[in-house]
C-alpha positions in Angstrom: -8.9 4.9 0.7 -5.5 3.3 1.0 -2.6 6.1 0.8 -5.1 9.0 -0.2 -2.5 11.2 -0.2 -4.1 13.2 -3.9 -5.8 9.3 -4.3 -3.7 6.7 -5.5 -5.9 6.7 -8.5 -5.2 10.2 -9.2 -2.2 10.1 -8.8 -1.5 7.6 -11.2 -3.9 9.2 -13.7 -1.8 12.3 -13.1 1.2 10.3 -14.1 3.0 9.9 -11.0 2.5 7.1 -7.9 3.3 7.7 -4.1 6.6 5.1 -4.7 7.5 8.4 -6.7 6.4 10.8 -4.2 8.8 8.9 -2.3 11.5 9.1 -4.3 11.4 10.7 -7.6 13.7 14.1 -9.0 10.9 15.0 -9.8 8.6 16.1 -7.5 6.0 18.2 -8.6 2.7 16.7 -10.3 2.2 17.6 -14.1 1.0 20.4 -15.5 -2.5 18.9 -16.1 -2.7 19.0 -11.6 -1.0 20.9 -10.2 0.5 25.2 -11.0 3.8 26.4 -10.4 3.4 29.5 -8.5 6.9 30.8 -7.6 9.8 30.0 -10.5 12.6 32.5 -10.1 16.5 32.6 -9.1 16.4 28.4 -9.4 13.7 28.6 -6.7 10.2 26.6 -7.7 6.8 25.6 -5.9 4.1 23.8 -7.2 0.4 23.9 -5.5 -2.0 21.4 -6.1 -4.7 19.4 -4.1 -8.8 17.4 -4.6 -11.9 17.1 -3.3 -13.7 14.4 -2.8 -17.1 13.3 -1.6 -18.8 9.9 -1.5 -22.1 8.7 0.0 -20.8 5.5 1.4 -22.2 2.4 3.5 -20.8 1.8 7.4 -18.3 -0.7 6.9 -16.9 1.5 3.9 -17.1 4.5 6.6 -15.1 2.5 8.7 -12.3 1.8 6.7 -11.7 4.9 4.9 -12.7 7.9 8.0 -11.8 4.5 11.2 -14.7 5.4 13.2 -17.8 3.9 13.7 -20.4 5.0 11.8 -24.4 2.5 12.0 -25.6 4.0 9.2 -24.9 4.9 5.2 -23.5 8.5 5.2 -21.7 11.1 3.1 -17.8 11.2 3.7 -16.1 14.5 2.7 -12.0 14.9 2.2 -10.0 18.0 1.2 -6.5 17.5 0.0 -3.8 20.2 -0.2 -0.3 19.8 -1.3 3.1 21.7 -2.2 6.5 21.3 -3.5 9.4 22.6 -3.9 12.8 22.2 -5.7 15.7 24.5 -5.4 18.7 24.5 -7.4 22.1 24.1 -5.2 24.9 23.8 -7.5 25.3 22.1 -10.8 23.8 18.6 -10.4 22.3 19.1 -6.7 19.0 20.6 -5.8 17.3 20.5 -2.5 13.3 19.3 -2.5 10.7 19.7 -0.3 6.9 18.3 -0.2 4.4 18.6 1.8 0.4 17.0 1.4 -2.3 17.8 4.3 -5.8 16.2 4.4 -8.6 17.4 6.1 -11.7 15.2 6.5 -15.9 15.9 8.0 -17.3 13.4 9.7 -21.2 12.1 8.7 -22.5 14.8 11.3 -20.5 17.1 9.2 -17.7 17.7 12.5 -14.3 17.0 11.7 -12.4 13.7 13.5 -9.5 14.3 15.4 -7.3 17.4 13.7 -8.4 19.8 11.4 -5.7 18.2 9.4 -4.1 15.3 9.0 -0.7 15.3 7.5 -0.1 13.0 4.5 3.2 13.9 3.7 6.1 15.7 4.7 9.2 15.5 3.6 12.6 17.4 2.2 16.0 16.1 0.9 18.7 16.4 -1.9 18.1 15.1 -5.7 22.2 14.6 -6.8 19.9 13.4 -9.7 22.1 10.1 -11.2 23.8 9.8 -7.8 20.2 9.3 -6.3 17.8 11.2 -4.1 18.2 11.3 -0.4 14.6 12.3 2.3 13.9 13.0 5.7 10.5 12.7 6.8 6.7 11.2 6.6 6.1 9.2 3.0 5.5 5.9 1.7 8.1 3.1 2.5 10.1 1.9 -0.5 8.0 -1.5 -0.6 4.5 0.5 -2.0 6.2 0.1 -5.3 5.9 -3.6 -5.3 2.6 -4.0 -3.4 1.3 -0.7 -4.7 0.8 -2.1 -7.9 -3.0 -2.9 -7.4 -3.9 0.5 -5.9 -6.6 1.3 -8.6 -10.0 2.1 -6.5 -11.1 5.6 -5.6 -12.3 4.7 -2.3 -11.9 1.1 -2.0 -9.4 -0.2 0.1 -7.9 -4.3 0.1 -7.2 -6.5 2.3 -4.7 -9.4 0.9 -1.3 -7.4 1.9 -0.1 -6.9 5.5 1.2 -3.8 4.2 -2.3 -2.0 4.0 -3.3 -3.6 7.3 -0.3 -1.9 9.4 -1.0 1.3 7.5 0.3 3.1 5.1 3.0 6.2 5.5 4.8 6.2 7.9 7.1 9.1 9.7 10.9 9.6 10.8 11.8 8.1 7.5 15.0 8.4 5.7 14.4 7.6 2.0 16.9 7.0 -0.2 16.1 6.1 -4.6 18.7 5.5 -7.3 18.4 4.5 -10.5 21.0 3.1 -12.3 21.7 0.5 -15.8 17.9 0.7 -15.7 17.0 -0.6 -12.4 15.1 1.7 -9.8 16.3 1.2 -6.1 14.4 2.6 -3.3 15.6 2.0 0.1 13.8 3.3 3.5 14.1 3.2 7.2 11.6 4.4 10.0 13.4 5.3 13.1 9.9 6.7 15.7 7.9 4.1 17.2 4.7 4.5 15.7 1.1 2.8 15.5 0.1 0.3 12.8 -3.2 1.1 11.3 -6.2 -0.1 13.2 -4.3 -3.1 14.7 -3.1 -2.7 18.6 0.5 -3.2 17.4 3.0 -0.3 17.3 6.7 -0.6 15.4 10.1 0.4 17.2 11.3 0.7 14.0 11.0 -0.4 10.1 12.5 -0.7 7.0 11.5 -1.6 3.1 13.7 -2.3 0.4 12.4 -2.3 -3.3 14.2 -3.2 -6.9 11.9 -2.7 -10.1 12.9 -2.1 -13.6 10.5 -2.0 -17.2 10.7 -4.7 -19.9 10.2 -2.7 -23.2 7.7 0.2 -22.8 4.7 -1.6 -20.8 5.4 -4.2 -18.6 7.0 -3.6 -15.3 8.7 -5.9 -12.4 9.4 -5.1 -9.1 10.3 -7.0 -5.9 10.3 -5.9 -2.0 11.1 -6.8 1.5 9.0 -5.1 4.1 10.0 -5.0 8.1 9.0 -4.0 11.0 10.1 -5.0 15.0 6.7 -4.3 17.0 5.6 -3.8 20.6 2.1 -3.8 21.8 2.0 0.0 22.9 3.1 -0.8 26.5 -0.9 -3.1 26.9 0.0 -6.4 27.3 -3.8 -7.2 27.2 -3.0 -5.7 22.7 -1.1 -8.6 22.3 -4.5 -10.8 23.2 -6.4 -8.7 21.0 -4.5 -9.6 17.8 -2.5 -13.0 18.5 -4.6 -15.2 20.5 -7.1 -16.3 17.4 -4.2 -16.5 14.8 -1.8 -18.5 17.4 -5.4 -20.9 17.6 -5.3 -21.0 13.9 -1.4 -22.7 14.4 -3.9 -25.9 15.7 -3.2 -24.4 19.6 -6.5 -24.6 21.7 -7.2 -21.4 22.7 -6.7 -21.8 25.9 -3.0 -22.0 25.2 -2.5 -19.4 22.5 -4.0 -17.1 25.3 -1.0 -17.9 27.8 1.1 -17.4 24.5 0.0 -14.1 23.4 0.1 -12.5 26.9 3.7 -13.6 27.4 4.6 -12.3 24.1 5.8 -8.9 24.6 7.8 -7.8 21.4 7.5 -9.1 18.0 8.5 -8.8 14.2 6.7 -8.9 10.9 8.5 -9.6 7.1 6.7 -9.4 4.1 8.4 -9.8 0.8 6.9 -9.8 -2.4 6.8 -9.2 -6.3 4.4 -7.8 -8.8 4.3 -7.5 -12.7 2.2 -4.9 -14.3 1.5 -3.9 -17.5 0.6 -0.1 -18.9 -0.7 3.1 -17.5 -3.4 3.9 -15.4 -5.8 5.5 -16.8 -4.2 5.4 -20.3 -6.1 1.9 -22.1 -5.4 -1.0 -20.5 -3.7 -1.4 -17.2 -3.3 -5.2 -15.5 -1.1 -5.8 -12.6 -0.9 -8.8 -10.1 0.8 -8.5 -6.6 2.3 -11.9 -4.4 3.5 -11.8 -1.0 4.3 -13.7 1.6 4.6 -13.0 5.4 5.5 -14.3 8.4 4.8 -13.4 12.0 8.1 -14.5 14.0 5.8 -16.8 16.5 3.5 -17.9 13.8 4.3 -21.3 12.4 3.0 -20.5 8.6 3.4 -18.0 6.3 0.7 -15.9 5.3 0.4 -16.0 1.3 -1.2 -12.9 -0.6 -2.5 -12.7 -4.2 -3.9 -9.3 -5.6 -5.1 -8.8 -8.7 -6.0 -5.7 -10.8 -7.8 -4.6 -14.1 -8.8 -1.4 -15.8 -9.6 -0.1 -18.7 -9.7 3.5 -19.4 -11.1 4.2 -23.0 -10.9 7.8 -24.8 -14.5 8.9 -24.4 -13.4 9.3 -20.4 -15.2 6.2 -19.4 -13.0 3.6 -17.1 -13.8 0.5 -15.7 -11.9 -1.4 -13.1 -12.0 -4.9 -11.6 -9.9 -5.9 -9.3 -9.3 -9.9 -6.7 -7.7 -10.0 -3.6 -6.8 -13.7 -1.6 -5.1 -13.8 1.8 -4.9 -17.4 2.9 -3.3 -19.3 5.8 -2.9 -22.7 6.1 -6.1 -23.8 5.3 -7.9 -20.5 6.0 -9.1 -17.6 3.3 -8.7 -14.9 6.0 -9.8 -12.4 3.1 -11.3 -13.4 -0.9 -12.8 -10.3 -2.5 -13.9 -8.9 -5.4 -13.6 -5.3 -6.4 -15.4 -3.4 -9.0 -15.5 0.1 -10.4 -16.5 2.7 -12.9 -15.4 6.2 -13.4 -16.3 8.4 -15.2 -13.9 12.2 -16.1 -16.4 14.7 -17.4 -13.2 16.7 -17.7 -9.2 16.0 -16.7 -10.2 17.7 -13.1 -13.4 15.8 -12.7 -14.7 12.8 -12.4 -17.6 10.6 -10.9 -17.2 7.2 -9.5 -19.5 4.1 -8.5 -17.4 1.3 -6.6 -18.1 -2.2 -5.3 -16.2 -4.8 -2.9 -17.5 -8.3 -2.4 -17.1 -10.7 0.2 -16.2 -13.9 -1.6 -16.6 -16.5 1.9 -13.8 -14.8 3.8 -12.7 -16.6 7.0 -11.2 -13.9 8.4 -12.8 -15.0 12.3 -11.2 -17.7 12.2 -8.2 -16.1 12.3 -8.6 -12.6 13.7 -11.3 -13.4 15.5 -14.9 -11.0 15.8 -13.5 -8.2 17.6 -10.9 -7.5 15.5 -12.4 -8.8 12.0 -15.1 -5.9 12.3 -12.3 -3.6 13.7 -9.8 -4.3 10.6 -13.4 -4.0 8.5 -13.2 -7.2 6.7 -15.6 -9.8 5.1 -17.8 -7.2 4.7 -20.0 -5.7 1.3 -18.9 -2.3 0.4 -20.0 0.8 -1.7 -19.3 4.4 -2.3 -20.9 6.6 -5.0 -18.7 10.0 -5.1 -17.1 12.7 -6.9 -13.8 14.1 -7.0 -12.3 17.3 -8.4 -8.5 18.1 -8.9 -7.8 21.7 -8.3 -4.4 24.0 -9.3 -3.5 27.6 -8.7 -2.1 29.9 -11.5 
């Protein structure tokens, strides 16, 4: 699972994205999932959440729960989220939203916290003058690379941006939309770790500019940054940088002395995508490329990601989905993901999902250690359920 905040999936087939969880006026899901509990005296919450169990193989334990796991096992989350709005004067309203996960391991214990905190946030809606939060959420640049986010439990690979994780906390957040652009603009001031890599950002920031082309088809393009230490370890540094600096045509031996002296560092990624449709609503395509560069690397990293699905009236869906990550020579990741879903009802729905290994070279440029601990080149599978829940 990539965000997993109520899944990406869901959330889209709910009608709303985490980009607008970010930074929407509108902040509480639809009717369909989630209940407004409270309305009175321009005062509103909304209550909503999932569940979601999958009987999954190792590798797709590792990615979605990041512990080790040497066998096929059953992988259990519970979602809970609220939100608020309240009415401040005429054209101002203060929001609020908060999303906790809780998660069993395969021996049924729970890892780490009872629960883990998706989201958190609160902030003004001016509503045309733009909505300002403070908090934990998405950076603005999930609306360019989140394009692709279709899979239940299936995570990619292509973008930097899902390697170095996903929300992020201390975040101002700021959205406009004006003359039918949508602006989303985000700064993370805490240092913080970057998924399952050693790294850990000083600080970040994302920028994002997206607008629709008749009814279907929208465009977006992002910048993503971050400035980076190596958790006060100089031995992290070796652990991530000493295979890619080899794949610059160092010898090892050198990239070594490299990477140890290397202290600080910083990471861009900018991008675009261009989807078409709904998901979850007929046909929804997107396609996501990106670009980054390491600021001691000599190449940029280039990232194509692909998605397909088609959702047809009976509740069936299928998905399909490609992602490349390539460097100079090297096709760190090439995979193929595919899916089928099924919604017995809007709050339910079964799910079979498939990632392929396509001849990734990802030792080449991670190297083994951190290849299997950034889970990829690897065959995946999950068979699950997951059921939406609101209170009335």
């Amino acid at each position: 699972m990539r965000s997993k905040a109520f899944s990406p999936a869901a959330q889209k087939l709910a009608g709303i994205s985490c980009a607008s969880l970010m930074a929407v006026s509108t902040l509480a899901l639809p009717s369909a999932y989630s209940a407004q509990v409270y309305n009175k005296d321009g005062v509103s919450f909304d209550i909503f959440g999932s569940i979601q169990a999958a009987y999954v193989d190792s590798d797709t334990y590792k990615d979605i729960a990041h512990q080790e796991n040497d066998s096929n096992s059953i992988y259990a989350s519970g979602e809970l989220g609220i939100s608020g709005r309240s009415n401040i004067t005429h054209g101002l309203d203060g929001i609020m939203m908060a999303m906790w996960e809780a998660t069993s391991n395969a021996d049924g214990s729970s890892p780490g916290d009872l629960a883990y905190t998706r989201y958190m946030y609160a902030g003004l809606d001016a509503y045309q003058y733009g909505t300002l939060l403070l908090g934990k959420a998405d950076n603005a640049y999930y609306s360019v690379a989140g394009v692709t986010d279709i899979f239940n439990v299936m995570e990619g690979h292509a973008s930097d941006y899902y390697l170095l994780g996903d929300q992020k906390p201390a975040s101002i957040m700021y959205s406009l939309r004006a003359l039918s652009w949508d602006l989303k603009l985000s700064y993370m001031m805490t240092t913080h770790e970057l998924g399952d890599t050693p790294l850990r950002a000083q600080h970040g920031m994302a920028a994002s500019l997206s607008t629709k082309f008749g009814k279907n088809v929208t465009f977006a393009y992002g910048i993503d940054y971050y400035h980076f230490d190596f958790g006060g370890d100089p031995t992290n540094s070796e652990k991530f940088f000493a295979h890619m600096l080899s794949a610059d045509g160092r010898t090892y031996e050198d990239a070594l002395k490299k990477s140890q002296a290397q202290h600080v560092g910083s990471k861009t990624e900018y991008g675009a995508s261009l989807s078409y449709g709904v998901l979850g609503n007929g046909l929804y395509a997107a396609l996501y490329a990106g670009a980054t560069k390491y600021d001691y690397m000599n190449h940029h990293i280039y990232t194509v990601d692909t998605a397909l699905n088609y959702a047809f009236d009976n509740g069936l869906s299928l998905s399909l989905g490609y992602g490349l990550k390539h460097y100079d020579g090297i096709d760190i990741v090439s995979e193929l993901g595919v899916g089928v879903a099924y919604k017995f009802t809007p709050a339910f729905t079964v799910f079979a999902e498939g990632q392929f290994d396509l001849d990734g070279e990802a030792i080449k440029f991670y190297g083994l250690d951190m290849t299997k601990n950034l889970g990829l080149n690897e065959n995946k599978f999950a068979f699950g359920a997951e059921i939406y829940f609101w209170l009335s």
